[in-house]
Backbone bond lengths (Angstrom), bond angles and torsions (degrees), N, CA, C in turn:
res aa  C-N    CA-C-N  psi(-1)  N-CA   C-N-CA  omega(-1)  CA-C   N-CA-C  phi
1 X - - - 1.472 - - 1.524 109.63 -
2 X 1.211 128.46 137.67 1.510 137.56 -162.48 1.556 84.23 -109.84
3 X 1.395 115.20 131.86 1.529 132.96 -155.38 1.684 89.77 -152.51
4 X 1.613 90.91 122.15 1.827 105.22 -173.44 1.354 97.98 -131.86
5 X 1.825 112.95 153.19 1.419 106.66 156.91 1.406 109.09 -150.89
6 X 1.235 104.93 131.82 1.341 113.62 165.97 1.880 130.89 -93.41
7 X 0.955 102.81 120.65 1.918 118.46 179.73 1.363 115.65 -65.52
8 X 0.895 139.19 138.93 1.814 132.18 131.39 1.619 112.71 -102.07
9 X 0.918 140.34 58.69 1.301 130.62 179.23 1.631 130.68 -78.85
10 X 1.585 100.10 95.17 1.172 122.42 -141.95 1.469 103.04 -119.71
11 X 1.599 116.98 171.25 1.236 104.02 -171.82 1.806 117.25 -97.00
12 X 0.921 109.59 13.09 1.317 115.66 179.21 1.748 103.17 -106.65
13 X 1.606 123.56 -30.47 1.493 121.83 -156.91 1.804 91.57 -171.86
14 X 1.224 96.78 144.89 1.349 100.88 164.32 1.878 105.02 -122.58
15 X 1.786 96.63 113.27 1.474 81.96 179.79 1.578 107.36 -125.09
16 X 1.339 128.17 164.04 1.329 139.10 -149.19 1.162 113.40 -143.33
17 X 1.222 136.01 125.18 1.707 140.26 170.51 1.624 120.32 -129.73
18 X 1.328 115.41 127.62 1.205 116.17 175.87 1.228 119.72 -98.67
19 X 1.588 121.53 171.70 1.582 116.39 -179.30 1.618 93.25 -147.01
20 X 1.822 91.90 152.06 1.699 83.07 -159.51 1.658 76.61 -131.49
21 X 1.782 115.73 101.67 1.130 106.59 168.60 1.513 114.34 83.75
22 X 1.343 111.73 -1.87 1.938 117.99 159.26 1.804 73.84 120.98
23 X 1.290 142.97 7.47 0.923 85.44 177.89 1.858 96.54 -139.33
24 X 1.412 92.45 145.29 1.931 115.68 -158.86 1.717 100.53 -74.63
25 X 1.955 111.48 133.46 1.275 108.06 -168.52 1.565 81.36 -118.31
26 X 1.403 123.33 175.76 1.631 147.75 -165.89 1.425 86.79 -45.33
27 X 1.101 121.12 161.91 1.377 166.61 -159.17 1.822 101.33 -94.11
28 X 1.049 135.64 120.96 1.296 132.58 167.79 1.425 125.43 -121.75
29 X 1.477 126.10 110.91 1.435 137.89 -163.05 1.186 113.21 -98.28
30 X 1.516 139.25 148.26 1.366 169.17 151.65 1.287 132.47 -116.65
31 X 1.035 135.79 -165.16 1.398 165.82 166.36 1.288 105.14 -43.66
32 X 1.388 130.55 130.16 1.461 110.02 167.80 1.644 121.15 -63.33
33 X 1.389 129.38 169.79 1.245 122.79 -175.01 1.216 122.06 -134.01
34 X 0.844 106.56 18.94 1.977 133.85 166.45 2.004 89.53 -37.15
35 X 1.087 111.26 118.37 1.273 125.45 164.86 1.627 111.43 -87.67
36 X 1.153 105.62 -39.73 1.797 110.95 177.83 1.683 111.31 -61.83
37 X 1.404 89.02 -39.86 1.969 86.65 -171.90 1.367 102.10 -101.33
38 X 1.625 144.14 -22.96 1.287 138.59 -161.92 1.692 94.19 -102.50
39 X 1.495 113.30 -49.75 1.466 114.10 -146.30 1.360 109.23 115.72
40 X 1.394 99.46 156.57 2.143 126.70 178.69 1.327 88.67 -48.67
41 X 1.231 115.90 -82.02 1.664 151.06 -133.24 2.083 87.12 -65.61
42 X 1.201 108.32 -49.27 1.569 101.90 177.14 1.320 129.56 -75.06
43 X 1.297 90.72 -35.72 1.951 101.79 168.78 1.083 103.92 -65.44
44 X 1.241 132.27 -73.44 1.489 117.66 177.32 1.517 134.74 -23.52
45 X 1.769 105.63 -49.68 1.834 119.27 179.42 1.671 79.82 -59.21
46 X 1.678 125.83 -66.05 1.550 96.87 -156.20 1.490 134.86 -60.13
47 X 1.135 124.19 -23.49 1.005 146.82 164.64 1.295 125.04 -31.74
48 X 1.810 97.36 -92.81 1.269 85.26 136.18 1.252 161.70 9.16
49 X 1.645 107.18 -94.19 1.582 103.92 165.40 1.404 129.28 -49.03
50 X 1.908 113.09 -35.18 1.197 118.57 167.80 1.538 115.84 -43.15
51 X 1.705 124.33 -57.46 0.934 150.49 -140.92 2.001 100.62 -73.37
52 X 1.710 94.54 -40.80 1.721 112.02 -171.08 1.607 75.92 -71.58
53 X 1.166 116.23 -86.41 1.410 120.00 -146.20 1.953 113.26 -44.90
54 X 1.285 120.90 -26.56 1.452 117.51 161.40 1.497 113.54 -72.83
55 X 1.423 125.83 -25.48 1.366 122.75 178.02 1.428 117.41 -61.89
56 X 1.742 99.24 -55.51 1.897 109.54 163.50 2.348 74.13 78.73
57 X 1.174 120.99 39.56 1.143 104.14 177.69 1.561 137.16 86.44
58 X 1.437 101.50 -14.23 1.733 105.52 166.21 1.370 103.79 -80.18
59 X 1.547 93.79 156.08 1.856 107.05 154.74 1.431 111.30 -89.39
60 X 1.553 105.82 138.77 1.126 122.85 173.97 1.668 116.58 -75.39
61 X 1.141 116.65 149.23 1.598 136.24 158.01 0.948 101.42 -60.54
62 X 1.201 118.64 -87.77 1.746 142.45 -152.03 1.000 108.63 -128.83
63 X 1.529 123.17 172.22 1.868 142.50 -159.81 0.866 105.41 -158.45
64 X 1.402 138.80 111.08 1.311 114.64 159.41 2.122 93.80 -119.39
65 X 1.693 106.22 144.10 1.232 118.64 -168.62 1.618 97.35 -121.39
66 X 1.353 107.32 100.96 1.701 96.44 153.74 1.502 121.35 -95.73
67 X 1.325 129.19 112.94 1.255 136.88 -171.72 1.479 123.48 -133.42
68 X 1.351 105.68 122.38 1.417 143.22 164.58 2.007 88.58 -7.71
69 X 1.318 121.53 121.94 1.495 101.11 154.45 2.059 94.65 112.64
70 X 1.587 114.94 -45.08 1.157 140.77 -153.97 1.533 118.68 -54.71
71 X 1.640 101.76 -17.69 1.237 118.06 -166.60 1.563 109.50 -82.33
72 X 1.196 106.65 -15.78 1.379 131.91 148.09 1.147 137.68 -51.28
73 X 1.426 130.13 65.34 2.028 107.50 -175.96 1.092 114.24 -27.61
74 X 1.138 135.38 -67.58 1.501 124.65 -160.85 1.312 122.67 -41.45
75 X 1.492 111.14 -49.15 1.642 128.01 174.60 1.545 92.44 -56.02
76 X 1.583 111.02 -68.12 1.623 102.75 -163.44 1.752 123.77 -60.49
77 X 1.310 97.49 -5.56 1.732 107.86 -179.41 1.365 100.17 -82.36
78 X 1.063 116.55 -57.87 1.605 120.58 -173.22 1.185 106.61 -40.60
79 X 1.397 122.52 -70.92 1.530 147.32 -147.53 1.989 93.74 -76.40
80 X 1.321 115.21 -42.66 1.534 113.90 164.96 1.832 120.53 -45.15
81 X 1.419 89.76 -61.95 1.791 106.15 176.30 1.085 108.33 -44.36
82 X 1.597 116.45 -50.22 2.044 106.35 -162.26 1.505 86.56 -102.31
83 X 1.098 141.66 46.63 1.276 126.12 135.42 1.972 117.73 -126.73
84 X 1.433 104.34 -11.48 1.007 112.97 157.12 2.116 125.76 -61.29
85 X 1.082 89.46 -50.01 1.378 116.16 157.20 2.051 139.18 -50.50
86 X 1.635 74.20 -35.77 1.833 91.08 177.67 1.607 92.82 -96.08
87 X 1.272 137.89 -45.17 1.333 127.21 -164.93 1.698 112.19 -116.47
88 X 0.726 107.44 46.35 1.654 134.29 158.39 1.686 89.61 0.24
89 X 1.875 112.66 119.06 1.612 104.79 164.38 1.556 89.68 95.38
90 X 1.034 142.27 -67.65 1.679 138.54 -175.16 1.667 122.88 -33.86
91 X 0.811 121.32 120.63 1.677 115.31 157.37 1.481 98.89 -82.56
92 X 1.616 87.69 131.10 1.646 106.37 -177.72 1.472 95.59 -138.77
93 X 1.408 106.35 130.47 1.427 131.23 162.66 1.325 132.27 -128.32
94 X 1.514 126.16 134.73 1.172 133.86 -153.71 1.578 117.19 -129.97
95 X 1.726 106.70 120.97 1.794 95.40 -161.60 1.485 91.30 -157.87
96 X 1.420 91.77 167.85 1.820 111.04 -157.57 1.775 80.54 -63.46
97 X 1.272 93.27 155.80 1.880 115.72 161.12 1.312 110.37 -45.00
98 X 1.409 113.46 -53.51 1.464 110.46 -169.01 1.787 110.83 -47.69
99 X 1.063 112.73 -62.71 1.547 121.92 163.81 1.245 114.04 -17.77
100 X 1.427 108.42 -54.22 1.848 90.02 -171.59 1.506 102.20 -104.41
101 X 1.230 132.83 -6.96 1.401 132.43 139.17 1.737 121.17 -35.99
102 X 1.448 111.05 -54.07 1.236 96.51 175.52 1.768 102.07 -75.75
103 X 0.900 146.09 -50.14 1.390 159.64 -164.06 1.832 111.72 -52.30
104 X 1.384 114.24 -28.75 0.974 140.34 121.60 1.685 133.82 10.90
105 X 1.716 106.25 -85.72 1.036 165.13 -108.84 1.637 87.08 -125.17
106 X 1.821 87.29 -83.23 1.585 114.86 -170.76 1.274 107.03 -140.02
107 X 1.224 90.15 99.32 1.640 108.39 176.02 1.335 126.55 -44.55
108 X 1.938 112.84 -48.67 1.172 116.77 179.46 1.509 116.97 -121.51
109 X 1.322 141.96 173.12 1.167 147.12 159.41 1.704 108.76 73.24
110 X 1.177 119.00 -147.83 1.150 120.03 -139.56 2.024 89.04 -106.16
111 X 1.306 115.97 148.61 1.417 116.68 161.48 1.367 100.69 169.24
112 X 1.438 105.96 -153.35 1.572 132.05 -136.40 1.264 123.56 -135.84
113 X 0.931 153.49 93.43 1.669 147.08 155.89 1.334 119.92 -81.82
114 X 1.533 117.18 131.81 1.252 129.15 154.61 1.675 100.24 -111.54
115 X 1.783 100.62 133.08 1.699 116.86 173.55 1.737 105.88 -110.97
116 X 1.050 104.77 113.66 1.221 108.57 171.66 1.440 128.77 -141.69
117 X 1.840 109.05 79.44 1.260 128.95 -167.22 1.538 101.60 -108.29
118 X 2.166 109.21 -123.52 1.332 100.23 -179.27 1.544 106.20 -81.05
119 X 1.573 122.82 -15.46 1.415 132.54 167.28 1.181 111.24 -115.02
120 X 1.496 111.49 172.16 1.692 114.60 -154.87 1.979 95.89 -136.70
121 X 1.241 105.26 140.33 1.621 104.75 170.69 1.786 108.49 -175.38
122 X 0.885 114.37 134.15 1.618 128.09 -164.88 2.052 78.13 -110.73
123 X 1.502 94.89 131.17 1.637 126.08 158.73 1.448 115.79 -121.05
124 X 1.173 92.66 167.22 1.796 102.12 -176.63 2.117 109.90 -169.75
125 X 0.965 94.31 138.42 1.479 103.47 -176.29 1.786 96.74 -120.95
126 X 0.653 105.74 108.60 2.304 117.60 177.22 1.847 94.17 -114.65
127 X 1.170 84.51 126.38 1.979 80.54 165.19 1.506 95.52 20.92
128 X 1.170 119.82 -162.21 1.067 146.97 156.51 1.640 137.15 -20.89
129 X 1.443 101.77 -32.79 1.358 124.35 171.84 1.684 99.26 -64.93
130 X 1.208 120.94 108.48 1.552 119.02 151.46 1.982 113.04 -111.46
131 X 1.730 98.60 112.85 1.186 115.46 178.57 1.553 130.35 -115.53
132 X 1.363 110.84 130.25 1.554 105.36 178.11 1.738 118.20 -98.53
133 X 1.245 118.43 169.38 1.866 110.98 179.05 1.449 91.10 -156.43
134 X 1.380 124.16 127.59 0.956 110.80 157.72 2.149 100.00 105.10
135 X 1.773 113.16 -174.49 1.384 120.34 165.79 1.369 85.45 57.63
136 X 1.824 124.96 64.48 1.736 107.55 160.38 1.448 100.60 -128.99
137 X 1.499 109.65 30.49 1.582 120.28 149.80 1.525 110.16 94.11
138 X 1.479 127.13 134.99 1.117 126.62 -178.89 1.466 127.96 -21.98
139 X 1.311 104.74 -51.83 1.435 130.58 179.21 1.752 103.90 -36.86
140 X 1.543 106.96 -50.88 1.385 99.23 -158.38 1.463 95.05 -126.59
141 X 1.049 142.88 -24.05 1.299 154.48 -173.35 1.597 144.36 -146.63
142 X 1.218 146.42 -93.95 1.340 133.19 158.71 1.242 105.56 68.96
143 X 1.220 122.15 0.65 1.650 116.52 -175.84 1.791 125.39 -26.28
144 X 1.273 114.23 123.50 1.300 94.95 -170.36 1.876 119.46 108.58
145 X 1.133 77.48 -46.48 1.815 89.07 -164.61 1.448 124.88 -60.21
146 X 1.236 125.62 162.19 1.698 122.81 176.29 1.618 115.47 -50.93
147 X 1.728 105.70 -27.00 1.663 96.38 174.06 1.656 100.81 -91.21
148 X 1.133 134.65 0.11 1.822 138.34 -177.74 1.443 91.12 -93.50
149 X 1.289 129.28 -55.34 1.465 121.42 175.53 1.549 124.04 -63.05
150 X 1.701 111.03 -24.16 1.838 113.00 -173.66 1.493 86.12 -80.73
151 X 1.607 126.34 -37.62 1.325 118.31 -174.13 1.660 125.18 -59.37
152 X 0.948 114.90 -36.46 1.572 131.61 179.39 1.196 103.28 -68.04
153 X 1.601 102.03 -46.00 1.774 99.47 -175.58 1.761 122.81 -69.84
154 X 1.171 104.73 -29.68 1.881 135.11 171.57 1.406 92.31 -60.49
155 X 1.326 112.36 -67.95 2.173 102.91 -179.47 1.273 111.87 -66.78
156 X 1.352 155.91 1.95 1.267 172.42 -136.76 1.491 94.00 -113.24
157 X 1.235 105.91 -72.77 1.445 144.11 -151.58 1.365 120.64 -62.67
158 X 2.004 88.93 -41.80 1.659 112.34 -171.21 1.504 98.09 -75.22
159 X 1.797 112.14 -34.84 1.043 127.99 -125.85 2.114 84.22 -68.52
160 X 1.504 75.10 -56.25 1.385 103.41 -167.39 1.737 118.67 -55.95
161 X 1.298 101.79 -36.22 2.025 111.67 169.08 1.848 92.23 -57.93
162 X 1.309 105.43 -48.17 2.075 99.03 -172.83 1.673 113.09 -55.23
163 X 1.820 108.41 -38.22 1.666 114.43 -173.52 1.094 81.36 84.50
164 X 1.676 149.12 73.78 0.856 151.18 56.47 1.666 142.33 -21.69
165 X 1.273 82.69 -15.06 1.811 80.08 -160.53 1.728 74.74 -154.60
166 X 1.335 116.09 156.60 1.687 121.45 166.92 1.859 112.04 -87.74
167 X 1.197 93.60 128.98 1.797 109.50 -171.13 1.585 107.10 -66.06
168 X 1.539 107.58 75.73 1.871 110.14 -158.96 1.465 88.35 -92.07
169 X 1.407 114.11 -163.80 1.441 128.92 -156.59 1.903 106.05 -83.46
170 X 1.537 97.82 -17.26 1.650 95.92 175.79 1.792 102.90 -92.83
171 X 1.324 107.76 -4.66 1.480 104.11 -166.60 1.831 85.22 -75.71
172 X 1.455 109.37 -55.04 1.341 134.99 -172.30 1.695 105.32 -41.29
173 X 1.418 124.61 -74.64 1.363 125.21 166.64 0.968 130.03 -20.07
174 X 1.484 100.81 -56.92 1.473 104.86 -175.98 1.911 116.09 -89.92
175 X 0.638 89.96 2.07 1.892 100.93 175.02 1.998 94.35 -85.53
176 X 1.050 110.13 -54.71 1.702 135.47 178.67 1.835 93.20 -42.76
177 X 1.276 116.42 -70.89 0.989 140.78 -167.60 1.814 122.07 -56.53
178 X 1.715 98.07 -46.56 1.482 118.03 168.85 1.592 122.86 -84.35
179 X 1.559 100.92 -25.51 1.558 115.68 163.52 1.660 112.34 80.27
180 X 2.008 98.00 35.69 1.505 100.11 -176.59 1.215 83.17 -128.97
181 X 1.934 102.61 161.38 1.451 137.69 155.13 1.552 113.97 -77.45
182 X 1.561 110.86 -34.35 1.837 88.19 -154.88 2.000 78.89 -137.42
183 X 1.381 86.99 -166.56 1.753 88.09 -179.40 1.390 105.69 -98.50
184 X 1.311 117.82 5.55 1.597 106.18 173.95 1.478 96.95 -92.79
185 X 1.058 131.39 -3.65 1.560 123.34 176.58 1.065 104.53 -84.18
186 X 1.523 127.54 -60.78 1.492 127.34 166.98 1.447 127.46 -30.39
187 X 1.707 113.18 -34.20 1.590 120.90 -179.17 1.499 98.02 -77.32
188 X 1.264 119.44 -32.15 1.794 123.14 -172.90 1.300 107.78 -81.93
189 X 1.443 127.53 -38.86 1.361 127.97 157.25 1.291 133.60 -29.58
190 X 1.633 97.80 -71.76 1.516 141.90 159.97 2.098 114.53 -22.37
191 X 1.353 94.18 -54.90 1.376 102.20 -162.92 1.533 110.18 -135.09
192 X 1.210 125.80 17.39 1.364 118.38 169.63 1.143 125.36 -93.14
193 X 1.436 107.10 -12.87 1.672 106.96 152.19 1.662 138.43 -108.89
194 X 1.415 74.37 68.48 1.899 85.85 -158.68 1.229 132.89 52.76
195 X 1.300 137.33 -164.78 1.503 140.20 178.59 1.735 102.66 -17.84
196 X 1.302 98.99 125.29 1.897 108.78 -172.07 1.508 106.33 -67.56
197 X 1.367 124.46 -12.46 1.718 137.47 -141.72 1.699 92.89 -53.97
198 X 1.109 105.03 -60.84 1.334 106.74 -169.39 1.732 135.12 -72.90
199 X 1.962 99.79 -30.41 1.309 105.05 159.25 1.814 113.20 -51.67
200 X 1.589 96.50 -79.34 1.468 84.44 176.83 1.468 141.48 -51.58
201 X 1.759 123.94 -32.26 1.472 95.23 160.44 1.413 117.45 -39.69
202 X 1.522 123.77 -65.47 0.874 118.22 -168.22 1.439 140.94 -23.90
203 X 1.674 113.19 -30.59 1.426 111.58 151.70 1.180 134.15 -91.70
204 X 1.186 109.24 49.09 1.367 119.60 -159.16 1.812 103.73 -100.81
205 X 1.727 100.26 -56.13 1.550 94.51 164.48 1.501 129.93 -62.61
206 X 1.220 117.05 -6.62 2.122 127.91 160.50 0.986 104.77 -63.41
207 X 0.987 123.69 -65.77 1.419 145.88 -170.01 1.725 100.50 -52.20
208 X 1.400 122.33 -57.56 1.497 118.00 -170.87 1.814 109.20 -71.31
209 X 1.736 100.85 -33.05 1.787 119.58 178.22 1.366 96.02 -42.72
210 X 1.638 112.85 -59.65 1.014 126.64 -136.81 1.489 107.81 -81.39
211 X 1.469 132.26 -39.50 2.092 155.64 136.48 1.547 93.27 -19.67
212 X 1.875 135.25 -58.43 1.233 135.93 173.07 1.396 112.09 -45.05
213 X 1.793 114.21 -40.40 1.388 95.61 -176.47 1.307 118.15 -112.09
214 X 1.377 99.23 46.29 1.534 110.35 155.13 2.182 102.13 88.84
215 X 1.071 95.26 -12.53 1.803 110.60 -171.61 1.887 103.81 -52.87
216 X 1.315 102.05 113.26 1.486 100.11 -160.02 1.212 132.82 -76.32
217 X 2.221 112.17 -22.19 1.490 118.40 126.84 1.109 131.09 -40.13
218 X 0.909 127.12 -16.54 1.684 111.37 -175.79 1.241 93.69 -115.70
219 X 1.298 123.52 -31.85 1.977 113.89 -176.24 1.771 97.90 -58.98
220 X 1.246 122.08 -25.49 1.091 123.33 -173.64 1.470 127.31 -68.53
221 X 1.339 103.16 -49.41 1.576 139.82 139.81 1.589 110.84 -10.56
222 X 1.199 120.17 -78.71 1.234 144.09 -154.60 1.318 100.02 -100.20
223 X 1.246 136.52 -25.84 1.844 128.09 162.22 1.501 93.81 -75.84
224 X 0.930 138.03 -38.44 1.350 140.71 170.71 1.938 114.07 -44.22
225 X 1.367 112.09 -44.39 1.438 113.03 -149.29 1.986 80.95 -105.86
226 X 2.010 111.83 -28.47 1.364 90.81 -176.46 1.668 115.16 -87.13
227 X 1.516 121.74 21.08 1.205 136.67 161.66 1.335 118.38 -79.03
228 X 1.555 113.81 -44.94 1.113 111.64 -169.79 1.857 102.57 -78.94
229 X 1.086 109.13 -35.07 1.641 122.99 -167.84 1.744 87.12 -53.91
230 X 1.617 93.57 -68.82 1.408 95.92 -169.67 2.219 130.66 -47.49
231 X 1.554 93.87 -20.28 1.686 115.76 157.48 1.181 110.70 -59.27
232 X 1.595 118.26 -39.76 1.201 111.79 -156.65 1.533 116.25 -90.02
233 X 1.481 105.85 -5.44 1.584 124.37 -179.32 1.674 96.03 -107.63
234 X 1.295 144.58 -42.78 1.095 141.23 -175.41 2.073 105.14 -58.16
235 X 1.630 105.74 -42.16 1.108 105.77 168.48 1.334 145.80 -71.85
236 X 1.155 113.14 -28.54 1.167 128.76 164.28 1.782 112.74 -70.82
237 X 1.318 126.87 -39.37 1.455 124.28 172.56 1.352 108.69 -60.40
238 X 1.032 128.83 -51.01 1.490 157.93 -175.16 2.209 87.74 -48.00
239 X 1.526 114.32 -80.64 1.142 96.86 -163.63 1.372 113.25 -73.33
240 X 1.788 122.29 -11.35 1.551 117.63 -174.98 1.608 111.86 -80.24
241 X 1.465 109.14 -13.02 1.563 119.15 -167.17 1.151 133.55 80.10
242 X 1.359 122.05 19.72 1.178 147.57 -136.35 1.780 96.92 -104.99
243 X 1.679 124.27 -17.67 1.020 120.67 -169.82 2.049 117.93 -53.39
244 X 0.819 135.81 177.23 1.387 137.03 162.93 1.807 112.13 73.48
245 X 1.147 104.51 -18.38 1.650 120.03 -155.62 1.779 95.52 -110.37
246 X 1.637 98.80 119.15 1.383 99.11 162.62 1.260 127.05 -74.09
247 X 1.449 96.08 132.19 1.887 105.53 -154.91 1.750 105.97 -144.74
248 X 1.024 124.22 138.58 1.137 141.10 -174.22 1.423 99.53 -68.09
249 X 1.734 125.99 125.85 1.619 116.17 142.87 1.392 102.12 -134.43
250 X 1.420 93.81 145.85 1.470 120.38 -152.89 1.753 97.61 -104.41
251 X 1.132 109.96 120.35 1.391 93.52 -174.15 1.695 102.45 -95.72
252 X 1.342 127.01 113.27 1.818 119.04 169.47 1.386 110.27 -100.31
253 X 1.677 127.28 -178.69 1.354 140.06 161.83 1.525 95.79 105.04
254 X 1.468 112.87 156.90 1.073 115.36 -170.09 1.874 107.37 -64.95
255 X 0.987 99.59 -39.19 1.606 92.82 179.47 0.980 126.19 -28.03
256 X 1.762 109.65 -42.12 1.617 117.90 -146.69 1.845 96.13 -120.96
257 X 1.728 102.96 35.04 1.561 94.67 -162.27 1.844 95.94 -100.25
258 X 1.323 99.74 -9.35 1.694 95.17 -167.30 1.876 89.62 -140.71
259 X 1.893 105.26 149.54 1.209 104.04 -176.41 1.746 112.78 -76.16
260 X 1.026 117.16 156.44 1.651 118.26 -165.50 1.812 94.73 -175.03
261 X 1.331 109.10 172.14 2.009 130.41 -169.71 1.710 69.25 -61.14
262 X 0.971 126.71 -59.65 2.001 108.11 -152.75 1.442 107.40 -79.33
263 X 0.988 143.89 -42.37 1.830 123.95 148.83 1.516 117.01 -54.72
264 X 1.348 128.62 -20.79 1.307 116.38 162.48 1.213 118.38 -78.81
265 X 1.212 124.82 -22.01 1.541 140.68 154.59 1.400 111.57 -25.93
266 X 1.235 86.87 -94.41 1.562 115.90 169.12 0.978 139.68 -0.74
267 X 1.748 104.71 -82.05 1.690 131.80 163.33 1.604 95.04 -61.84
268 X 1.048 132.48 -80.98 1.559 121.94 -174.83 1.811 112.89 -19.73
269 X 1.002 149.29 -73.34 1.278 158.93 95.87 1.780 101.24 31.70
270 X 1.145 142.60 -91.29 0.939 139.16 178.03 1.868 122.50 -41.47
271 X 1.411 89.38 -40.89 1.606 101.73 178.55 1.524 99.11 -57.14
272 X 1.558 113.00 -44.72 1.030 104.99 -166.67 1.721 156.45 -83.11
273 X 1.885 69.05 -32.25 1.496 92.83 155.84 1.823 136.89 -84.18
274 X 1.396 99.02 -37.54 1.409 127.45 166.34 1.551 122.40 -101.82
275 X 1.472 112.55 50.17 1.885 119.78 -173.28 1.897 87.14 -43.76
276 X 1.273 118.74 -41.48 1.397 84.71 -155.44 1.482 125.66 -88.83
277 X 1.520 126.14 10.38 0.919 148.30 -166.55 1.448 107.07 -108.54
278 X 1.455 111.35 153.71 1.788 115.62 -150.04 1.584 100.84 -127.89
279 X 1.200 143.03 157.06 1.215 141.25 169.56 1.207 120.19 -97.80
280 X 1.174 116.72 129.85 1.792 116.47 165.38 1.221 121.53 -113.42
281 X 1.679 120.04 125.07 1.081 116.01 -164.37 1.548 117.20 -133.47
282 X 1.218 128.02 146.86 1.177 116.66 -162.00 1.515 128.98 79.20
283 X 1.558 123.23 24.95 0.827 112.45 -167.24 1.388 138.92 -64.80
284 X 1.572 146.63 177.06 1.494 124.10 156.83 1.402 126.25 -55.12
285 X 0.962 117.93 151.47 1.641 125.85 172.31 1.428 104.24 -37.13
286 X 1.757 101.73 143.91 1.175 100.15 179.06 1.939 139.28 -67.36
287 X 1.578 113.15 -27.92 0.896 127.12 170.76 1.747 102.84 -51.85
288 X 1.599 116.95 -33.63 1.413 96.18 169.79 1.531 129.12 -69.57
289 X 1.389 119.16 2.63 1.481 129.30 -169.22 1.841 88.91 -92.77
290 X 1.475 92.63 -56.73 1.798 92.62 173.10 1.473 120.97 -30.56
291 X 1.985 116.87 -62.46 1.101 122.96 -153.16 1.350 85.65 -70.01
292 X 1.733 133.72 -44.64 1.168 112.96 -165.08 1.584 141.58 -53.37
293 X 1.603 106.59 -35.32 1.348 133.93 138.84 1.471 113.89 -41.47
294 X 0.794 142.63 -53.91 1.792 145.92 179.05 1.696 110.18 -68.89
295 X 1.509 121.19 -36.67 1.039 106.61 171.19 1.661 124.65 -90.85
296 X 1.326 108.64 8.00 1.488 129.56 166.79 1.581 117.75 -78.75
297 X 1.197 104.08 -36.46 1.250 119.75 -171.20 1.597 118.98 -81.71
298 X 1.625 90.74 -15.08 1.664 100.71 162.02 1.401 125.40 -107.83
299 X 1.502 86.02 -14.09 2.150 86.10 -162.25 1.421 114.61 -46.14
């Protein structure tokens, strides 16, 4: 029996699916496995456990691990070794998210990913050319992303408690939403639980609700973040060579999971620049981009 598994080891969940012979059994969840924010030594235990609990007790063929951190050798060496090691006989391979995000998407041949969750990064596979743009972390980049959109919305907000800016109906929401009166509540909000990454995505879907209902801060917001998104797919075609050639891009991340002004953005923009290229939307979970890679790697 040809026994595959595919990873997502991600920073919210690490989830895992096996296939016994082409064909995919329940979904198995853990620990998140963010190596950047947990550590080697923890990503690995989750993994892992993901990995036992889809087996239910078989040995695996193949592995394939897309993980948070991965784009990194070092991260991806580690995380290779102790699973090379735990499943004795396996081909195990280890690769940035984006990979099995697009894989996902489009299982075979040549295409495209745009990620646009709490971080942002456009992939692409051309022939041979495998290129990344973009995903170089809140800190410095994310352009676009649910923490680039909570951020805009956080200066919005402050802007507007100073009378800088007029306290309009997105100023209002999101005050509703963050559960402050003035802008020193927002800074205490903001940062009292360490790294902001996650408060601010979090207003990220208000913020897009809010562009739907026409709200002209936030439409602003979000033509803003579907410019940068849309850079971040123009660039990546641009260095993979991918221009002229009808080509699949797969849009993933929560951003891009429901239609709204920033997927209408988007595709408008895409139609336009790239007529020959097609959108995919909604794709399967990513661990299925993994298994698909994993059951290649044995066929």
């Amino acid at each position: 029996m040809r026994i595959a598994v595919g990873v997502d080891a991600g920073g919210t969940s690490t989830v895992a699916v096996a296939s016994r012979d082409g064909v995919a059994g329940d979904l198995s969840v853990a620990e998140p496995g963010n190596a950047s924010s947990r550590g080697v030594d923890a990503a690995i235990e989750a993994v892992v456990r993901a990995i036992d609990g889809a087996l239910a007790g078989d040995r695996p063929g193949g592995i394939v691990v897309g993980a948070a951190g991965a784009g990194r050798e070092t991260v991806a060496g580690f995380v290779r070794e102790a699973l090379v090691t735990h499943y004795p006989g396996a081909t195990v391979a280890v690769s940035d998210v984006a990979r099995i995000a697009l894989r996902a998407g489009a299982p075979d041949g040549d295409g495209i990913v745009l990620i646009a969750g709490t971080g942002s990064i456009a992939y692409a596979e051309i022939g041979e050319k495998h290129v990344r743009v973009g995903g170089h972390g809140y800190a410095i980049d994310d352009a676009g992303s649910g923490f680039w959109i909570g951020s805009a919305a956080a200066r919005l907000l402050v802007r507007a408690y100073d009378g800088r800016v007029p306290f309009d109906a997105t100023a209002e929401a999101l005050a509703t939403a963050l559960g402050t009166t003035d802008a020193l509540q927002v800074l205490d909000r903001v940062y009292r639980d360490g790294p902001p990454v996650a408060t601010l995505a979090a207003l990220a879907p208000e913020v897009i609700r809010l562009a739907d209902a026409g709200e002209r801060s936030a439409v602003k917001i979000v033509q803003g973040a579907a410019l940068e998104l849309g850079d971040l797919v123009r660039a990546v075609v641009k260095a993979a060579g991918g221009a002229g050639r009808e080509r699949p891009i797969v849009f993933a991340g929560g951003l891009l999971s429901s239609n709204s002004l920033l997927t209408f953005l988007l595709e408008t923009r895409i139609a336009n620049e790239l007529p020959s290229a097609y959108v995919v939307k909604n794709p399967p979970a990513p661990c299925f981009g993994a298994l698909a890679l994993a059951e290649r790697s044995i066929a």
